[in-house]
N, C-alpha and C positions, 0 to 999 in steps of 0.2 A: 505622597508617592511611596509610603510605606508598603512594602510588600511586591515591590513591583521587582520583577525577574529580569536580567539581562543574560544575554547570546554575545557571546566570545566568539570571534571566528579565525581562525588562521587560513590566509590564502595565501598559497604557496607562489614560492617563483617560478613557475611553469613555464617553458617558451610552445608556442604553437608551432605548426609547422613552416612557418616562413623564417623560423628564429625569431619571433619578437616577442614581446610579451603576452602571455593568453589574458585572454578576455573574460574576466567572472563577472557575474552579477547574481544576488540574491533577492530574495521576496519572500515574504510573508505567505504564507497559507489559511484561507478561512474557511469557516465552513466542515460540512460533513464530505462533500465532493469536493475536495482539492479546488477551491477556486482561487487562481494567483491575486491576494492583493499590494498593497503597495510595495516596492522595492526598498529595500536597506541598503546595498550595496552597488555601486557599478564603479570597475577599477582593475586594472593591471595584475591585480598578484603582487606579494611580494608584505605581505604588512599582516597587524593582528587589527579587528575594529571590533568595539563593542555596542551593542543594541538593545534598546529596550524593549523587549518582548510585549507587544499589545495583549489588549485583554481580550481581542477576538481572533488572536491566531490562533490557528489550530495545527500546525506547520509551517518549513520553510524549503522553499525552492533553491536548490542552488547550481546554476547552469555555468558553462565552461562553453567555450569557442576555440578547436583545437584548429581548426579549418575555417578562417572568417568568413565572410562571405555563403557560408552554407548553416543550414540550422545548429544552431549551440545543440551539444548532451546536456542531461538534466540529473538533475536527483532530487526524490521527495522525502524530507524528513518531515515523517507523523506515527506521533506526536513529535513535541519538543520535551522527549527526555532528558538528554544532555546539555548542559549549557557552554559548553566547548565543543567548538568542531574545530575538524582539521579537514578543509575540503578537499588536502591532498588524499587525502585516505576514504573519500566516499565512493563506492560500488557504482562507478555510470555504464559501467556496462551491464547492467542487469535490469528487467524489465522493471516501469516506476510504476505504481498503484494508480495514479489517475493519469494513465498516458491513455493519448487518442490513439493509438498505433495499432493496428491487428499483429499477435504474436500467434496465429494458429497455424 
C-alpha cells in the first residue's frame, strides 16, 4: 500500500432547515465524464474522516441536504488536488462540470 494517497474531510456541524442535523454524503468520481462511483461517506456532520483515495478516482462528489426530502446540492471536486477538504467552505451554489441541469 505504498504510495497510496488519503482524503481528510472536515464536515461541519450544519443544521438544515428543520434544525437538525444536515445530511452529507460523499463519492468517489471516475472516469473522464464524472460518473458517481462508490460512496466514502454518509453521516450528520459534525467529525473529521479519512479515506483512501482509489486508483481509479478521478474526483469526488460531495452533496448536502439543506431541505430533506427534496434533491441534495452537490459539488464536483476534479481533480483531487487537495487532500483536505473543508465541505463547509465548498461553492454549492455555483454551476457543477457534470450536472444534468440546463443553465442557459
Amino acid at each position: 500500500m505504498s504510495g497510496a494517497r488519503e482524503l481528510i474531510v472536515h464536515w461541519p456541524d450544519t443544521l438544515n432547515e428543520k434544525g437538525a442535523a444536515m445530511l452529507w454524503l460523499g463519492a468517489w468520481l471516475v472516469g473522464a465524464e464524472g460518473v458517481e462511483g462508490d460512496w466514502f461517506h454518509s453521516d450528520r456532520g459534525a467529525g473529521v474522516t479519512n479515506h483512501e483515495i482509489p486508483s481509479d478516482a478521478t474526483g469526488i462528489r460531495v452533496r448536502r441536504w439543506p431541505a430533506e426530502g427534496l434533491s441534495p446540492e452537490y459539488v464536483d471536486i476534479t481533480p483531487i488536488e487537495s487532500l483536505t477538504i473543508d465541505a463547509a467552505a465548498l461553492p454549492f451554489e455555483r454551476e457543477q462540470p457534470f450536472s444534468l441541469l440546463s443553465f442557459d
